[in-house]
LOSE-156304 format. One record per residue (C-alpha): residue number from 1; z, x, y. Coordinates in steps of 0.02 Angstrom, whole numbers. Layout:
BEGIN
+------+--------+--------+--------+
! resi !      z !      x !      y !
+------+--------+--------+--------+
!  NUM !      Z !      X !      Y !
...
+------+--------+--------+--------+
END
This chain:
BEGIN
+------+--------+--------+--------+
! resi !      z !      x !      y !
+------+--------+--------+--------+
!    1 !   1173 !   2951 !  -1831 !
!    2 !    993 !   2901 !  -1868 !
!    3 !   1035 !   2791 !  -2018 !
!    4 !   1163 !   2697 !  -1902 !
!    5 !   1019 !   2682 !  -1744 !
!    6 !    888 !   2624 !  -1883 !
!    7 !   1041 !   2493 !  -1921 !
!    8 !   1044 !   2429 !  -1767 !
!    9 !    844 !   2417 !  -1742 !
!   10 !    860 !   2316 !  -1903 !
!   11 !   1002 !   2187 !  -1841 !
!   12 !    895 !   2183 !  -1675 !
!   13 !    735 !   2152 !  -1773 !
!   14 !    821 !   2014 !  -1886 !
!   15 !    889 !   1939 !  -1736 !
!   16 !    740 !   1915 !  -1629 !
!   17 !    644 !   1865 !  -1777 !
!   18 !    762 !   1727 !  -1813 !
!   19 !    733 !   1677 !  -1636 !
!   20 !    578 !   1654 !  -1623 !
!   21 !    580 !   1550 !  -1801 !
!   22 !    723 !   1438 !  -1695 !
!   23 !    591 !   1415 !  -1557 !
!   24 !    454 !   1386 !  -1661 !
!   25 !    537 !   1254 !  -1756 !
!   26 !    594 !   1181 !  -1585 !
!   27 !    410 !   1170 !  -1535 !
!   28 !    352 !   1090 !  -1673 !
!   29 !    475 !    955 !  -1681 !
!   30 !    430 !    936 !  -1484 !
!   31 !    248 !    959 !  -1526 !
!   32 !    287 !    801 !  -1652 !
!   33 !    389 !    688 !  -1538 !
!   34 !    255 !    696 !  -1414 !
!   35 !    136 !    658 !  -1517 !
!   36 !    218 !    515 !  -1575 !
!   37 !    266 !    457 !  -1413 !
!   38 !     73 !    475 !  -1353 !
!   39 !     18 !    364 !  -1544 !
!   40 !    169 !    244 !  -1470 !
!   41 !    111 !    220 !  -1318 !
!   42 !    -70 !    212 !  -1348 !
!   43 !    -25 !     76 !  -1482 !
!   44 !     73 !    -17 !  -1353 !
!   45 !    -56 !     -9 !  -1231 !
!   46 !   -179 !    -64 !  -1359 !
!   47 !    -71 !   -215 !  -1423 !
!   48 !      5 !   -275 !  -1272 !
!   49 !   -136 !   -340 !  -1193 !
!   50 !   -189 !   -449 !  -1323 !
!   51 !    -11 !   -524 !  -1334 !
!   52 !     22 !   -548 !  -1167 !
!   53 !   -122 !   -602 !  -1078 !
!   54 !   -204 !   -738 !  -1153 !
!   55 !   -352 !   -800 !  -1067 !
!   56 !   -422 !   -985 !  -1071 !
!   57 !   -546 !  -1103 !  -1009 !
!   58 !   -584 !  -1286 !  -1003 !
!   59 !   -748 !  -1327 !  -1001 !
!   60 !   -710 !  -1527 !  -1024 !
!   61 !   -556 !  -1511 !   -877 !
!   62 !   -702 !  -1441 !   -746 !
!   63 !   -838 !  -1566 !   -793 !
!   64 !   -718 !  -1682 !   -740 !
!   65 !   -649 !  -1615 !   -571 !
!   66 !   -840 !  -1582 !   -549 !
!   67 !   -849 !  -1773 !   -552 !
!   68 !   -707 !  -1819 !   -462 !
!   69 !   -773 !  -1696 !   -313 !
!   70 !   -928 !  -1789 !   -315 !
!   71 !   -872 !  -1945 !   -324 !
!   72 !   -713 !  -1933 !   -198 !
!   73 !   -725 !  -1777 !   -116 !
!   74 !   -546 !  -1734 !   -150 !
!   75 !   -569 !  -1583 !   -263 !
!   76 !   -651 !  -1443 !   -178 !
!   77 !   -689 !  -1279 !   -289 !
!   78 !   -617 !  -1100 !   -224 !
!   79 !   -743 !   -960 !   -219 !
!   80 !   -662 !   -789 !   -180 !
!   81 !   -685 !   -596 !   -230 !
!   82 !   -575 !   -464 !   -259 !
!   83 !   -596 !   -277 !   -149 !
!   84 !   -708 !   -225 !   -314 !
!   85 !   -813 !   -374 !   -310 !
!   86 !   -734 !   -464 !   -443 !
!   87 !   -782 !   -650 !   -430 !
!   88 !   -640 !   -765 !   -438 !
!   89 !   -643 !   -945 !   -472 !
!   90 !   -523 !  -1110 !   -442 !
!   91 !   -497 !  -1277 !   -372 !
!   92 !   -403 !  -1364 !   -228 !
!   93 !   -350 !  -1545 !   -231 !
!   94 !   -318 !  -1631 !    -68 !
!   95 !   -188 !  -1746 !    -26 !
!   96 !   -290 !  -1822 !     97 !
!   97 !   -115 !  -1847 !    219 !
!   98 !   -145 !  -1920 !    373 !
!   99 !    -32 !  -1822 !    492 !
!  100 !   -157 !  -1825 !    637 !
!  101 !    -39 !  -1678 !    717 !
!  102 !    -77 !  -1498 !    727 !
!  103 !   -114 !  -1385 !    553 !
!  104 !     73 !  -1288 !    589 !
!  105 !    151 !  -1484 !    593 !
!  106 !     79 !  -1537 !    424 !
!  107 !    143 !  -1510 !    244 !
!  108 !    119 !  -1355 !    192 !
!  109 !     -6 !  -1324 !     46 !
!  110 !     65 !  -1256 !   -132 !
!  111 !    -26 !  -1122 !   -199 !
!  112 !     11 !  -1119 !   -388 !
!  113 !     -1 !   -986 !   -488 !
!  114 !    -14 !  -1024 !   -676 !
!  115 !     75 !   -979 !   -844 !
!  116 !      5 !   -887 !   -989 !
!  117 !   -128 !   -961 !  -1068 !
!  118 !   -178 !  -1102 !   -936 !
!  119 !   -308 !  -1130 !   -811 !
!  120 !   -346 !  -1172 !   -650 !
!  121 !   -464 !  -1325 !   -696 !
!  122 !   -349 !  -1390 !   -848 !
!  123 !   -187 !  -1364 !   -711 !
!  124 !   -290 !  -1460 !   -560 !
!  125 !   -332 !  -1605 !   -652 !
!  126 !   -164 !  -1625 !   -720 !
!  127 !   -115 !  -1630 !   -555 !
!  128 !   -258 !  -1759 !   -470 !
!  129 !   -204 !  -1871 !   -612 !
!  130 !    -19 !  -1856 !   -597 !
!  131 !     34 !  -1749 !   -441 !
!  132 !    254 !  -1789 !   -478 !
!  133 !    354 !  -1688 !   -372 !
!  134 !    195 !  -1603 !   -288 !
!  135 !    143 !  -1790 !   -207 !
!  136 !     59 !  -1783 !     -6 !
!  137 !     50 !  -1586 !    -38 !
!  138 !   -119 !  -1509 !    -49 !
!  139 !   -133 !  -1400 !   -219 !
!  140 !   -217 !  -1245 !   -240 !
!  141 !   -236 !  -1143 !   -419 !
!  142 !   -361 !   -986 !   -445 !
!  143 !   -392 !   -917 !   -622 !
!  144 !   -348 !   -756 !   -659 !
!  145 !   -466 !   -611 !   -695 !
!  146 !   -550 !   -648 !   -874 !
!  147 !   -484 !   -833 !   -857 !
!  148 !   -588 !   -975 !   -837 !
!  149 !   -739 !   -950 !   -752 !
!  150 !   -651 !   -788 !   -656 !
!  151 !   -727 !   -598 !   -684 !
!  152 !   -639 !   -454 !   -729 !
!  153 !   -474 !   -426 !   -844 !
!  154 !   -299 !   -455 !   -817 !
!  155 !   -176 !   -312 !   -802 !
!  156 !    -29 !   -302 !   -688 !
!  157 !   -157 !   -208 !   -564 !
!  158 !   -277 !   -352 !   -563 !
!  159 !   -146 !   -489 !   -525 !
!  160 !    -81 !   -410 !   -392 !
!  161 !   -250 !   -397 !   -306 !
!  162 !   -296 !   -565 !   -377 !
!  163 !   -144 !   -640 !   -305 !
!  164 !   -167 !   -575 !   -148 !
!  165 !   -357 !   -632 !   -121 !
!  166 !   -294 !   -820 !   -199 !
!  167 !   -165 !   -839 !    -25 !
!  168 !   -295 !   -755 !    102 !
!  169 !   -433 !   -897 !     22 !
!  170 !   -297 !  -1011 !     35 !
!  171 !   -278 !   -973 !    212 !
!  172 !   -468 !   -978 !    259 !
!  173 !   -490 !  -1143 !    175 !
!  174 !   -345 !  -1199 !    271 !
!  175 !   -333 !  -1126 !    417 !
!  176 !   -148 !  -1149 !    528 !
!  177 !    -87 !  -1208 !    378 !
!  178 !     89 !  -1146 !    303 !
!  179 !    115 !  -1101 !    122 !
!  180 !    223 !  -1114 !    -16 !
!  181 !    187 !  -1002 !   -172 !
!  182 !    227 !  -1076 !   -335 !
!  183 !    227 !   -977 !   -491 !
!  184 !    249 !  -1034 !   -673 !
!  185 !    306 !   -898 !   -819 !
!  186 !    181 !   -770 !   -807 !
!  187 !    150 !   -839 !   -624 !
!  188 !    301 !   -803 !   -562 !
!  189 !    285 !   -612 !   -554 !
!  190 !    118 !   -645 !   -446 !
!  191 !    210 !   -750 !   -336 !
!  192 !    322 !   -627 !   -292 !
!  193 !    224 !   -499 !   -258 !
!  194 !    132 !   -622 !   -147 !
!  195 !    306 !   -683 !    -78 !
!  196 !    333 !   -500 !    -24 !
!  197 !    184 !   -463 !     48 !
!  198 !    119 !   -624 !    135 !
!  199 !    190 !   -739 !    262 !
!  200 !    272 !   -888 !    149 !
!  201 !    345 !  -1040 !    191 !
!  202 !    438 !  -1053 !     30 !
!  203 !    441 !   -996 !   -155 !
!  204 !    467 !  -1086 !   -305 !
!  205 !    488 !   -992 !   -482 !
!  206 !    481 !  -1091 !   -637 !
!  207 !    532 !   -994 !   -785 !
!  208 !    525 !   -806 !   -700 !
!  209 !    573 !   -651 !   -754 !
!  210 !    623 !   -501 !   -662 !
!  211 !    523 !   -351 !   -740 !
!  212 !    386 !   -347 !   -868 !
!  213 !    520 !   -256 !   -982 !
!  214 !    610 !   -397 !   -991 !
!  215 !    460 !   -471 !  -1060 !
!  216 !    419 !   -326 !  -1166 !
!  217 !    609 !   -284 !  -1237 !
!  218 !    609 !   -498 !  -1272 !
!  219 !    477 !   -455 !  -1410 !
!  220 !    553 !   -308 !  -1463 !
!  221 !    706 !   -224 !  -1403 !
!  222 !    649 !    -41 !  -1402 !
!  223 !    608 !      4 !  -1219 !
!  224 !    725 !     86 !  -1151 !
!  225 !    753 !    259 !  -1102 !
!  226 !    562 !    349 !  -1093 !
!  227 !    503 !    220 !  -1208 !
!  228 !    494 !    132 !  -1018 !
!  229 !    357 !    250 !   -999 !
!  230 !    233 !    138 !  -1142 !
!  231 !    262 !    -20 !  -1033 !
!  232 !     84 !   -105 !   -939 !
!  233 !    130 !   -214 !   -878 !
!  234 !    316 !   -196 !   -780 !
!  235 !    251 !   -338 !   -610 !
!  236 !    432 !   -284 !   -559 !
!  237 !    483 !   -439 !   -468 !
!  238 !    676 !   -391 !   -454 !
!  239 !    596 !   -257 !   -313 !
!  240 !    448 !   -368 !   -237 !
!  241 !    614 !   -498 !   -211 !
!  242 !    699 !   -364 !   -112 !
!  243 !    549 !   -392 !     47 !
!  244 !    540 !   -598 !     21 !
!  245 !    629 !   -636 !    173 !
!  246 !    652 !   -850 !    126 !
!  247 !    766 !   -930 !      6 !
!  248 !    672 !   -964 !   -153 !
!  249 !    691 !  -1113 !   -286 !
!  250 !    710 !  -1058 !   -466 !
!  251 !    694 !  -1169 !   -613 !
!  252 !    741 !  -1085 !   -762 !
!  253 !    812 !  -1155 !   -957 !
!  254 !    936 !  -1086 !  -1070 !
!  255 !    845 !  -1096 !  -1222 !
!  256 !    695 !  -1009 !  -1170 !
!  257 !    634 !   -923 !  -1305 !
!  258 !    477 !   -846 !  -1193 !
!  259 !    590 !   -790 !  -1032 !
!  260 !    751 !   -708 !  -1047 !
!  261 !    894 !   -832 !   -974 !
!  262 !    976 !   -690 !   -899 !
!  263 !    813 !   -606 !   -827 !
!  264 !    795 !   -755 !   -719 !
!  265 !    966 !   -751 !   -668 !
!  266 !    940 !   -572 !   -629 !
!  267 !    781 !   -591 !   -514 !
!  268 !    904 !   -738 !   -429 !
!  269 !    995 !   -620 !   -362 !
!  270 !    898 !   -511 !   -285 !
!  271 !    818 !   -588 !   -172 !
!  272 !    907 !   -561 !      6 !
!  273 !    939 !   -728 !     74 !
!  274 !    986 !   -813 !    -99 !
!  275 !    914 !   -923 !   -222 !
!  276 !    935 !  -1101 !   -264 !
!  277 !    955 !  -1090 !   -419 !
!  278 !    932 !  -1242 !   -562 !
!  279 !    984 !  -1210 !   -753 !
!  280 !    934 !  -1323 !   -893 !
!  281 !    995 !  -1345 !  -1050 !
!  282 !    900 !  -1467 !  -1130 !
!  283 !    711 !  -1399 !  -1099 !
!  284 !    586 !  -1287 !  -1182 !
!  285 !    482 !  -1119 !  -1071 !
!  286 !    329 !  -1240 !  -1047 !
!  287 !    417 !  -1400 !   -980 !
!  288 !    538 !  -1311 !   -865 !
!  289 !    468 !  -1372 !   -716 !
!  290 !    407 !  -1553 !   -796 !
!  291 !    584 !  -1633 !   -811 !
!  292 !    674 !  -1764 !   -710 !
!  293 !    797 !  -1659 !   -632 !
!  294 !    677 !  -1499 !   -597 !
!  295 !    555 !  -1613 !   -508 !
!  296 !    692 !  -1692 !   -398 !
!  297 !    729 !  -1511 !   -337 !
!  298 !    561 !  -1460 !   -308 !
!  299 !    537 !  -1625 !   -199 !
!  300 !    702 !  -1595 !   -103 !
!  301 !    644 !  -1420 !    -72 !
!  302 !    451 !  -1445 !    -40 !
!  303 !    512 !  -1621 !     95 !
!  304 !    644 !  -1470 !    148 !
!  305 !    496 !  -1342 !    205 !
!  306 !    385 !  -1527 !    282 !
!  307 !    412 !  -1557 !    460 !
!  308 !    481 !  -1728 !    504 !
!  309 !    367 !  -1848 !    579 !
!  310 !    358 !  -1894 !    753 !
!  311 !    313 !  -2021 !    830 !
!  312 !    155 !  -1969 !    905 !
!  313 !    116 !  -1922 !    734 !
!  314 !    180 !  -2059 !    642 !
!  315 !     47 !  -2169 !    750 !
+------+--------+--------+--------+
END
């Protein structure tokens, strides 16, 4: 009887001692995932930054709007700050239209919000020199945090406040006026965000993308799942669309190699009222919104948005 109890002590003994080898093992290979997962995504948020965001100035480009402001008078610089104090820099260029009608009757001024890379200076000038499709509309572009002469660093955080504090400077510097947000590549997910929480008179998207893990998965296809979780910078425009409550213009090409096809096409249909929506075929990421055909659409929409003239203020 003993020998047979001492038996089962034994088998009970063996037993729990295998379980708690099973549960040790199970920690340590949990132990180790985390751990990876926490090198991952400290690595990702490490990297990412310096591939995504990729700040630049133009000393030469604001020397010479400096001029032209002088000389003119129809380049203005944009002084705002963002709710930490951040100091944020830009430029407006006037169209100088003579409506002689009330701010709510004239064209409505385009707030642009650049790609990757650019600047509000090099962007402006571009645009005093050779305004295309945005002709007669008054132009405003803001540098992003660490861009141009603009404080702080960029992060999905710091556009969104940035983006917001660009349209309310907008507004004060033209007051009554309507606006239309325009947003290039990187742009377009501060747009957006604008778009959603701002009174807009119309959106254009050149090159957009609906999350920044389309971006991210573009570069390497690997987050999915709780690799989600390693992601800075997600500027989920496919849910900012779902609160944009006017019919946006996108401009998006085929063979982007920067901006998933498809994500665009994705953000295009969430927005609640529709898109227009314009594919190319024949166009690379940074001339999407240069060509023939996506400069007739902006026009058509942009004359689309301007009141018609009257007669009163056709005089």
């Amino acid at each position: 009887m003993m020998e047979a109890v001492k038996t089962e002590e034994t088998a009970e003994t063996v037993q729990a001692s295998g379980t708690k080898r099973r549960r040790k093992r199970v920690a340590v290979v949990l132990l180790a995932a985390a751990t990876a997962f926490a090198m991952f995504n400290v690595g990702v948020r490490t990297i990412a930054p310096r591939m995504l965001f990729h700040p630049n100035d133009d000393p030469g480009a604001r020397a010479e709007l400096t001029r032209i402001a002088e000389e003119t008078g129809n380049v203005e610089p944009m002084r705002t700050t963002l709710v930490d104090g951040t100091e944020i820099f830009g430029w407006a260029a006037l169209a100088r239209a003579e409506s002689g009608g009330a701010p709510e009757k004239e064209p409505p001024v385009v707030l642009y919000f650049e790609g990757n890379g650019g600047n509000s200076a090099a962007r402006t000038r571009d645009v005093v020199r050779k305004p295309g499709p945005l002709a007669g509309f008054d132009f405003v572009c803001c540098d992003y945090p660490g861009y141009g002469e603009s404080g702080g660093k960029p992060s999905a955080r710091t556009l969104k406040a940035f983006g917001l504090a660009a349209y309310d400077a907008t507004v004060k510097a033209f007051p009554g006026r309507r606006i239309v947000v325009f947003g290039f590549s990187l742009g377009t997910g501060v747009a957006s965000y604008v778009a959603s929480e701002r009174e807009v008179a119309g959106l254009i998207l050149a090159a957009p993308y609906a999350d920044g893990f389309d971006l991210f998965n573009n570069f390497a296809p690997i987050f999915y799942g709780p690799t989600r979780l390693a992601v800075p910078y997600r500027m989920e425009a496919v849910k900012f669309a779902k609160k944009v409550d006017v019919r946006p213009l996108i401009l998006a090409t085929r063979p982007d190699a920067l901006v998933p096809f498809a994500s665009s096409e994705r953000l295009a249909k969430a927005f609640p009222k529709g898109a227009e929506f314009v594919a190319q075929d024949d166009v690379e990421h940074h001339w999407v919104w240069s060509t023939e055909e996506a400069g007739a659409a902006i026009v058509e929409y942009l004359r689309s948005l301007t009141p018609p003239q009257t007669n009163e203020t056709a005089r």
